[in-house]
Backbone as a ProteinNet text record, in pm:
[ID]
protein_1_A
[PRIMARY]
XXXXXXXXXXXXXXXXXXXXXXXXXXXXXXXXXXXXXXXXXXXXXXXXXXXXXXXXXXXXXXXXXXXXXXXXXXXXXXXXXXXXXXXXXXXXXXXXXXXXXXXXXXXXXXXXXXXXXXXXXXXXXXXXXXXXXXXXXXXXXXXXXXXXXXXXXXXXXXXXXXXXXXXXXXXXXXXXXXXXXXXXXXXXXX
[TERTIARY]
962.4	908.2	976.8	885.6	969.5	1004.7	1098.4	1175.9	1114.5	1157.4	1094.2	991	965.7	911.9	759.2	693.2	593.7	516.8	379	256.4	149.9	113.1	47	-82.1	-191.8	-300.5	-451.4	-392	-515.8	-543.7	-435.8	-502.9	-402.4	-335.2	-294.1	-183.8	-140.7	11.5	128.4	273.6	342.6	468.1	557.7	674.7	687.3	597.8	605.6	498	394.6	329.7	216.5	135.5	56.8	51.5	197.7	230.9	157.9	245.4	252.6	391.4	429.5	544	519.9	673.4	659	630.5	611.4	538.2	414.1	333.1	177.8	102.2	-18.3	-41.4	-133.9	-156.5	-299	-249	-78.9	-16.8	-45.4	-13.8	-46.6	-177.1	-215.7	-403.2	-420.2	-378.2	-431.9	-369.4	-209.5	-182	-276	-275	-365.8	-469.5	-566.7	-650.6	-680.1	-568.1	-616.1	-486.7	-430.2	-333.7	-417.2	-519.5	-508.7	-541	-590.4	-620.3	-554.2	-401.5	-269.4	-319.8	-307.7	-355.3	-468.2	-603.4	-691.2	-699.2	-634.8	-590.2	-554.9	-431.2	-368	-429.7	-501.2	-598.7	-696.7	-735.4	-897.1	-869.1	-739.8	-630.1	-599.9	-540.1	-507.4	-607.8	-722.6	-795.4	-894.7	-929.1	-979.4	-885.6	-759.4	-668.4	-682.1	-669	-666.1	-768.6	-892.5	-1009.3	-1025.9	-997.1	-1018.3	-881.8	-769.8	-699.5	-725.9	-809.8	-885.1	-981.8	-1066.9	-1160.7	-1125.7	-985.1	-955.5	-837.5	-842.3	-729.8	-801.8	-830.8	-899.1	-861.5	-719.5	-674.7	-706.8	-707.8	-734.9	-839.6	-972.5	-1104.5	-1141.5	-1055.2	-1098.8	-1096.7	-1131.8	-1141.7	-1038.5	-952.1	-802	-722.7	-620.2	-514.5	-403.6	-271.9	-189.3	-247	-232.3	-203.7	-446.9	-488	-612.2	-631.2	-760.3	-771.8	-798.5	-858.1	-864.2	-760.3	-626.2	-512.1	-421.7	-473.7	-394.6	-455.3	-619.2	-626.5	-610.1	-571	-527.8	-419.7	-352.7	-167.7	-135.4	-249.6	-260.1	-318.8	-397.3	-508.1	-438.4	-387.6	-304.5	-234.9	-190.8	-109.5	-184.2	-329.1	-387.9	-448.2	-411.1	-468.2	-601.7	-683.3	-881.6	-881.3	-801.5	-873.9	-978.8	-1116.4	-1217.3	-1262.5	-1243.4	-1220.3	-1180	-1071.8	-1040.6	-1122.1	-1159	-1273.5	-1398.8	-1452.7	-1562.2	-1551.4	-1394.6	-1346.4	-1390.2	-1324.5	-1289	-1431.6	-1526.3	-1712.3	-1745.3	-1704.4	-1691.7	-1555.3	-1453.4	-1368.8	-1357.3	-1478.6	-1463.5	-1610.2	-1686.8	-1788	-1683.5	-1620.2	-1554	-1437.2	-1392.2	-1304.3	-1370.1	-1545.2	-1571.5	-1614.6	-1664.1	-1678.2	-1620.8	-1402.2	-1302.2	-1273.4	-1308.4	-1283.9	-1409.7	-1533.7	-1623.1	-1618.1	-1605.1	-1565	-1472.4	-1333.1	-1213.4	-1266.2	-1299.3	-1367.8	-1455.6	-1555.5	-1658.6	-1580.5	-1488.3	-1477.8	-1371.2	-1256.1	-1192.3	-1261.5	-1388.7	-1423.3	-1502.2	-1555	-1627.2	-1519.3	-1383.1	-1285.9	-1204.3	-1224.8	-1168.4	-1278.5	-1397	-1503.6	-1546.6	-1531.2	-1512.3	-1710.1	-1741.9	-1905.1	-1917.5	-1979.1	-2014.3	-1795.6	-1722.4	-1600.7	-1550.1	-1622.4	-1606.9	-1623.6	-1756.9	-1776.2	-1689.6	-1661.8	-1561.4	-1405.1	-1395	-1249.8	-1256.6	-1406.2	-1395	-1406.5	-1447.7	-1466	-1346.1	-1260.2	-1128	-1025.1	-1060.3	-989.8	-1056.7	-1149.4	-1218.6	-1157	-1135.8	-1087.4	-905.1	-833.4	-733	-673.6	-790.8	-798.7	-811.9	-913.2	-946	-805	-763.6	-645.4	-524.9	-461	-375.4	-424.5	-517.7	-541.8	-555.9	-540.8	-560.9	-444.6	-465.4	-327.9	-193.5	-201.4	-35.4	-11	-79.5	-57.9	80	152.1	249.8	360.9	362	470	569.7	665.5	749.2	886.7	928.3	861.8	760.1	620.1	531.7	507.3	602.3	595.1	673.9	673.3	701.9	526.6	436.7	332.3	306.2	206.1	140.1	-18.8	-83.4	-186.5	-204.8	-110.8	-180.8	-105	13.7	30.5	-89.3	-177.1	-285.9	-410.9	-442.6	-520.2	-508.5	-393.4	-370	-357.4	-340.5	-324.8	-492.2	-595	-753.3	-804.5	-720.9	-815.9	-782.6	-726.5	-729	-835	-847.7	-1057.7	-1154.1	-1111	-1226.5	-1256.4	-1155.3	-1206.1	-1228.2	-1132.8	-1156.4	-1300.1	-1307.8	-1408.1	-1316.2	-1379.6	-1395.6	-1415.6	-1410.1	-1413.4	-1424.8	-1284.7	-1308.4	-1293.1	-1276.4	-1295.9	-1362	-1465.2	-1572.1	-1730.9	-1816.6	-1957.1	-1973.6	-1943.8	-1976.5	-2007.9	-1850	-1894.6	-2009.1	-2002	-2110.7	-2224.2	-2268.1	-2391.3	-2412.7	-2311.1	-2336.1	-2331.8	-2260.8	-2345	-2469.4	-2528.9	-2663.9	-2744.8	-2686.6	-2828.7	-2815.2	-2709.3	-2687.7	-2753	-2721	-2817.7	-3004.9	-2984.5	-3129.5	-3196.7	-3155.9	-3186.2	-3173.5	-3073.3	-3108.4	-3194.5	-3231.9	-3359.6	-3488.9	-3513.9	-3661.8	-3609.7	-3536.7	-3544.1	-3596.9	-3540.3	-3576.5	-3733.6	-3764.2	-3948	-3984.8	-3993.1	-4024.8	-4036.4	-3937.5	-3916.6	-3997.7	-4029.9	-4079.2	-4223.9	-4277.9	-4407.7	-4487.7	-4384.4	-4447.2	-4452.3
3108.2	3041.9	2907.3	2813.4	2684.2	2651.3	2563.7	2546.2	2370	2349.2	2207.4	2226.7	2103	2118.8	2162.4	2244	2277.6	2183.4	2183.8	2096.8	2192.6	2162.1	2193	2134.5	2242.7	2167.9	2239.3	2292.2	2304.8	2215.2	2100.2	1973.4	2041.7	2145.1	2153.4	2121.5	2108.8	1976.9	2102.7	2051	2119.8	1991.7	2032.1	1995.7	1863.9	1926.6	1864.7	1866.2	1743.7	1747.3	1682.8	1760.3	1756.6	1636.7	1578.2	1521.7	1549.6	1668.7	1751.5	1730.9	1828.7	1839.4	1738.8	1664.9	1597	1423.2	1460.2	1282.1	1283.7	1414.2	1338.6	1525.5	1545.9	1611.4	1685.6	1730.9	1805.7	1733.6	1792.7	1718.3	1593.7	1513.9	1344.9	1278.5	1377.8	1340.4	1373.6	1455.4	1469.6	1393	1346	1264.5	1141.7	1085.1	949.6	985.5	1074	1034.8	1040.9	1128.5	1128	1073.8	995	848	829.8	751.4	660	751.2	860.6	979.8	962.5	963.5	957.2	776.6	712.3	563.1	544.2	671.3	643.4	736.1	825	868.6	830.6	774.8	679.8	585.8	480.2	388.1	458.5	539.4	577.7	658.4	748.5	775.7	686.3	574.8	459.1	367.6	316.4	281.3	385.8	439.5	544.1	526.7	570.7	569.3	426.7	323	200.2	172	201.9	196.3	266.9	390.1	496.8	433.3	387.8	304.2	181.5	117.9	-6.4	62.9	141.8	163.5	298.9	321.4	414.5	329.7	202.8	157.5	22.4	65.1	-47.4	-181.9	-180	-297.6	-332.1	-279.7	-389.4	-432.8	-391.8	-416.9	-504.7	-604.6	-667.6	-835.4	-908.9	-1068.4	-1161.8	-1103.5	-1148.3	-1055.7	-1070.2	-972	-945.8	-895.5	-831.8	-708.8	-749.2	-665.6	-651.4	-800.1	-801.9	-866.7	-840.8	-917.3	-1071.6	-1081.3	-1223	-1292.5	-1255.3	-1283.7	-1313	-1202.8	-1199.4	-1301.2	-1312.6	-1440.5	-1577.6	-1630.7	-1698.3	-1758.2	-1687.6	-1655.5	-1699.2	-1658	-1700.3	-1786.4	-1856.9	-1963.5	-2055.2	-2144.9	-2283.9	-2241.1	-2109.8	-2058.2	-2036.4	-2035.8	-1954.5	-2033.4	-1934.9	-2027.6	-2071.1	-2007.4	-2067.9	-2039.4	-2142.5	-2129.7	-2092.9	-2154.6	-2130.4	-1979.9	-1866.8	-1746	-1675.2	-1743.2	-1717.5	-1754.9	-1872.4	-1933.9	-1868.3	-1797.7	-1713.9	-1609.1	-1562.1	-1407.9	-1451.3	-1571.2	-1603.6	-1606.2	-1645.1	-1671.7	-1525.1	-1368.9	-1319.6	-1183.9	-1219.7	-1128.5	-985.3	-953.6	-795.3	-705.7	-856.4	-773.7	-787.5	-842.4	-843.5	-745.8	-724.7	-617.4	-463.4	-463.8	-357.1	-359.6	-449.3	-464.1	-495.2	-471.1	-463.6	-334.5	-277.2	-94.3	-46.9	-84.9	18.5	-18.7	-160.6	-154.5	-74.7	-77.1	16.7	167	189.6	362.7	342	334.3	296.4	309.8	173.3	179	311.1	345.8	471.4	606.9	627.5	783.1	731.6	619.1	620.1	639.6	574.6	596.6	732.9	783	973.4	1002.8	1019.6	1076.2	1056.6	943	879.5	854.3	817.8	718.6	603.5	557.1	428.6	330.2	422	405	240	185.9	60.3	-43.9	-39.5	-83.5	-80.9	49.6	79.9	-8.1	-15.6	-66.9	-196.8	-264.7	-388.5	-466.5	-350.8	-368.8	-394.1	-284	-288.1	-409.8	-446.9	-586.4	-697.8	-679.1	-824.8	-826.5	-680.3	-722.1	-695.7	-681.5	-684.1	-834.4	-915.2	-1036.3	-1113.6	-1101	-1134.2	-1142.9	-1064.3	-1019.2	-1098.4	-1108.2	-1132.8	-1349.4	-1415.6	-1525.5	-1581.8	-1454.6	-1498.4	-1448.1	-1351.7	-1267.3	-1266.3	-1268.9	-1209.4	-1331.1	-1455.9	-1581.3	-1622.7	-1629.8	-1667.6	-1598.8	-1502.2	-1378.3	-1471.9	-1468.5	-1545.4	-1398.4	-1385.4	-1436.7	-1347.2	-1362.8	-1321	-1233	-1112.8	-989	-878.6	-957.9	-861.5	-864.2	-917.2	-879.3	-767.3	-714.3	-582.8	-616.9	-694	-720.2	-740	-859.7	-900.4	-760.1	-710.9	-573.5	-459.7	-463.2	-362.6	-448.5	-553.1	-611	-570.5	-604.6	-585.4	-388	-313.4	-200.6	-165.2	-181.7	-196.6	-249.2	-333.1	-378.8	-272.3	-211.8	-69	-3	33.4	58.1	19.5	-87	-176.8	-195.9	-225	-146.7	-41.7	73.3	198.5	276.8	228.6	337.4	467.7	538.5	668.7	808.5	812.9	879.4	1024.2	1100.1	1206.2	1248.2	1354.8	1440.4	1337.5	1327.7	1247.7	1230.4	1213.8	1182.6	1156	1026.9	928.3	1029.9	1120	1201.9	1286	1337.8	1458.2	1408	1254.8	1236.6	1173.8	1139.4	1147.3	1226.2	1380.6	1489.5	1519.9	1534.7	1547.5	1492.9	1298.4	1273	1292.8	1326.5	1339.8	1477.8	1578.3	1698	1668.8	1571.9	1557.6	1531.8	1428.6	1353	1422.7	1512	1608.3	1681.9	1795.6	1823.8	1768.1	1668.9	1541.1	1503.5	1502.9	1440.4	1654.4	1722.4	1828.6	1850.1	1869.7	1833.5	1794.3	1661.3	1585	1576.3	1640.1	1721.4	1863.9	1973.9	2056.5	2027	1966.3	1945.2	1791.9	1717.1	1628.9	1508.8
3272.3	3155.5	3140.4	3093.6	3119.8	2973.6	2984.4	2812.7	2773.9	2662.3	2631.8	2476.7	2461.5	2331.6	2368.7	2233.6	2212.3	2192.6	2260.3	2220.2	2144.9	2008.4	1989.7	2019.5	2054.3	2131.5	2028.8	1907.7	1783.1	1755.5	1682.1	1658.3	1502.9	1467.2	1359.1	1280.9	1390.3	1326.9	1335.8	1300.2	1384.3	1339	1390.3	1393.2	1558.2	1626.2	1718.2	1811.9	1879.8	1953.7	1846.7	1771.2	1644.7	1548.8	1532.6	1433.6	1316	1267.8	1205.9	1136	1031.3	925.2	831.7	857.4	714.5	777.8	917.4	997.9	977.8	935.1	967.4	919.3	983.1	984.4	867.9	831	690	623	548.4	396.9	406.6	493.8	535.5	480.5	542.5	519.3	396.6	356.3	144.1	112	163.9	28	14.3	165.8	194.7	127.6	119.2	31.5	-85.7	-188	-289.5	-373.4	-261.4	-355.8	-462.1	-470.7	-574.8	-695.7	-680.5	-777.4	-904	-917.5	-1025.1	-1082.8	-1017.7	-1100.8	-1131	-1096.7	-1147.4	-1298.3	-1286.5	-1448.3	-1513.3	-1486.4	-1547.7	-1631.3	-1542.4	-1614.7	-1651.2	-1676.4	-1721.4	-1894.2	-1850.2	-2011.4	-2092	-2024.1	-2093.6	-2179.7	-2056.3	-2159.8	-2222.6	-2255.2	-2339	-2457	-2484.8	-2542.4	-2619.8	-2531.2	-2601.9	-2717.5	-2631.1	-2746.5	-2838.8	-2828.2	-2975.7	-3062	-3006.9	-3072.8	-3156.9	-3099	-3210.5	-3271.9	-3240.3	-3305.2	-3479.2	-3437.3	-3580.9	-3638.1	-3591.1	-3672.7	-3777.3	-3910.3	-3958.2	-3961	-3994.6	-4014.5	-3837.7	-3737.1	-3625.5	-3642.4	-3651.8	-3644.9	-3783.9	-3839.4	-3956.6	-3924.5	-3988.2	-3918.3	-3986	-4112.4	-4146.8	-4205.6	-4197.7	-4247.4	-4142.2	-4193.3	-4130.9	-4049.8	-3908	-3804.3	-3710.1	-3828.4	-3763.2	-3665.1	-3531.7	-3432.1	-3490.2	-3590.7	-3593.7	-3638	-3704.2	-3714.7	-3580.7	-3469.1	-3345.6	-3287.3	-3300.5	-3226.4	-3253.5	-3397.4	-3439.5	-3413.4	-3398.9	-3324.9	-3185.1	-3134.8	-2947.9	-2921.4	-3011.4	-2973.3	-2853.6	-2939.2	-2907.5	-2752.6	-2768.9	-2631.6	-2506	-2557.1	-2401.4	-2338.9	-2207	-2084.5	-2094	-2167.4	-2176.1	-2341.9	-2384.7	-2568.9	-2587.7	-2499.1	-2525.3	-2563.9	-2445.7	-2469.6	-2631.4	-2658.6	-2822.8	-2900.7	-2875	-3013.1	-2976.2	-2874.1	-2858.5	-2939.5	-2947.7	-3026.6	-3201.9	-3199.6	-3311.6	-3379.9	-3391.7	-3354.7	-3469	-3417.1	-3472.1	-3417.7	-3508.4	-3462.3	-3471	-3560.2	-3602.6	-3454.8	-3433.3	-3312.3	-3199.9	-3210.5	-3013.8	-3026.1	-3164.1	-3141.5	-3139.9	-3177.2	-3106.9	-2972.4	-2905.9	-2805.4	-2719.9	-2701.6	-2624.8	-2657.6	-2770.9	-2802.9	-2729.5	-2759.3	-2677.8	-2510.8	-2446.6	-2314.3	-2258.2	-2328.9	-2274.6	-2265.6	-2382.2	-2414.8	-2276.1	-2239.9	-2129.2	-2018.4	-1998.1	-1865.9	-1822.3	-1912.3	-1917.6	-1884.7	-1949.9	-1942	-1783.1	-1765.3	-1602.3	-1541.3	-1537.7	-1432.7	-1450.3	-1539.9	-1536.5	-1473.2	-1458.2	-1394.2	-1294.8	-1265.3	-1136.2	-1108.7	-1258.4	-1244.3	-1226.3	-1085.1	-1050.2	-1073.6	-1001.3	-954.2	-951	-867	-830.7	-960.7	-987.6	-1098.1	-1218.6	-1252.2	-1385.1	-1340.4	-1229.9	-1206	-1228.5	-1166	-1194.7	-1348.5	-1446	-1582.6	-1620.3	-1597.3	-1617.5	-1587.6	-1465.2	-1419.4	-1488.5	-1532.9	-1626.3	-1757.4	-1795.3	-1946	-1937.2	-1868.4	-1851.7	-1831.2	-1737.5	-1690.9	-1855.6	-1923	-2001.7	-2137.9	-2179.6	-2209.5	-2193.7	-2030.9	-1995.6	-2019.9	-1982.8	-2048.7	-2154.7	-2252.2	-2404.6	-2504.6	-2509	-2566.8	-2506.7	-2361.3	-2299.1	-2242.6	-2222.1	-2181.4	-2198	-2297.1	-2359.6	-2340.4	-2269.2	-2271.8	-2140.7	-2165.1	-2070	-2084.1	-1964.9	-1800.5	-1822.5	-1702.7	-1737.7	-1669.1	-1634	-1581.1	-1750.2	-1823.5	-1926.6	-2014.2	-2031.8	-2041.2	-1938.7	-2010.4	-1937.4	-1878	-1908.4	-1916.6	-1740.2	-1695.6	-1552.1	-1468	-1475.3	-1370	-1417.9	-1518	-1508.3	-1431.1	-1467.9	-1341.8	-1218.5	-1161.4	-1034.1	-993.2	-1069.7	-1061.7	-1068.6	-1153.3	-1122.5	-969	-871.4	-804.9	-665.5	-676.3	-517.5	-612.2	-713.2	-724.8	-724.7	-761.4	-731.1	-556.7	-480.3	-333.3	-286.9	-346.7	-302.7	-358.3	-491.9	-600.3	-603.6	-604.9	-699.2	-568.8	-437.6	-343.7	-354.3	-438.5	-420.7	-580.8	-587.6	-764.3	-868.8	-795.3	-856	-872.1	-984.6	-980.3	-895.6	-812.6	-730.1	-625.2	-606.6	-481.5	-449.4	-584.4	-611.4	-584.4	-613.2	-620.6	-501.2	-367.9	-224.4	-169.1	-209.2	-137.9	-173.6	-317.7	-317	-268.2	-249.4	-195.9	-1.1	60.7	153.1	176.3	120.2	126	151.3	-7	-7.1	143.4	199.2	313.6	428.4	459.5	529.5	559.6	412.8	389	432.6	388	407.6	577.7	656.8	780.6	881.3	813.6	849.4	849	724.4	646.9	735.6	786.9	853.6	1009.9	1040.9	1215.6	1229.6	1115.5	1105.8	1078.1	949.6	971.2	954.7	1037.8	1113.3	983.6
[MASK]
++++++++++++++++++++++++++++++++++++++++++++++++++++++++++++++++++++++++++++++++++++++++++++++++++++++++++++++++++++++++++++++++++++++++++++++++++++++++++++++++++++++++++++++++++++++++++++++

C-alpha cells in the first residue's frame, strides 16, 4: 500500500486534494454566496426603521419647530454641497419628509425581500447620496457622517441584487420552470 496524501476524487473537499476544510470547499462556497445576505439585512432593517422613524415622530414631519425637517434644512442649507437640493426640500418640507419616510420604508421592505434587488439598492444609494450632499455635507472629517459609508455599503447590491433568499429568486425559478415547460409543449406537440 503506498503512503502519501489522499486525493479526493468526489469533488467533495477534504483536507486535502479537494480543497476542501477550511481552504475551500462546500463551507467556501456558501459563505461566497450568501456574503452579502448580513448587509442586505442590515440595510433593509435600517431603512425600514428609519422611515417608520420619521413617519411616527411628529415633530419630524412638521415645516418649523424644534427638531423639524424644515428647521434641519434650514440649518444645512448654506453648508451643502447642492443647496439647490435643500431649497427643493424647503418648497415643501412636510411632503419630502414623507417622501424620504415612504422611500426608506419602500426601499427597506424590497431589500429584506429581496424584490427587484438591484433596483431597491440603487434607491437606497440615491437617497443616502442624497442625504450625505445635503444634511451630512458638513460633518468634518467626513467619515464621521454616516450617510456616504451607507452609499457605498448599497452599491455590492446594486451589482449583486438580491440572488438568493429572495423574490427575485423565486420568481427566476418560476419563470425558468415556466420555460421549460413551453420548450417541452413545444418538442411534444409541435
Amino acid at each position: 500500500m503506498a503512503h502519501g496524501a489522499r486525493v479526493d476524487r468526489t469533488g467533495a473537499g477534504g483536507l486535502s486534494g479537494g480543497g476542501g476544510g477550511l481552504g475551500g470547499g462546500p463551507w467556501r462556497e456558501s459563505a461566497a454566496r450568501y456574503a452579502l445576505l448580513p448587509l442586505r439585512l442590515f440595510l433593509g432593517a435600517t431603512f425600514v426603521y428609519a422611515g417608520v422613524d420619521k413617519l411616527t415622530d411628529p415633530s419630524f414631519l412638521a415645516a418649523n419647530g424644534s427638531g423639524s425637517l424644515g428647521e434641519l434644512m434650514r440649518a444645512v442649507r448654506d453648508g451643502a454641497a447642492i443647496p439647490a437640493l435643500v431649497d427643493l426640500a424647503l418648497k415643501n418640507p412636510v411632503g419630502f419628509g414623507y417622501a424620504i419616510a415612504v422611500g426608506e420604508i419602500a426601499v427597506g421592505v424590497a431589500t429584506l425581500v429581496g424584490l427587484r434587488g438591484r433596483l431597491a439598492a440603487f434607491g437606497g444609494a440615491l437617497i443616502s447620496l442624497s442625504l450625505w450632499l445635503t444634511v451630512s455635507w458638513q460633518t468634518t472629517p467626513y467619515y464621521y457622517g454616516n450617510d456616504l459609508p451607507y452609499m457605498f455599503c448599497w452599491l455590492p447590491l446594486v451589482l449583486a441584487g438580491a440572488p438568493y433568499w429572495s423574490l427575485d429568486a423565486l420568481i427566476r425559478a418560476r419563470r425558468r420552470g415556466r420555460n421549460q415547460a413551453d420548450r417541452l409543449g413545444r418538442a411534444l406537440y409541435g
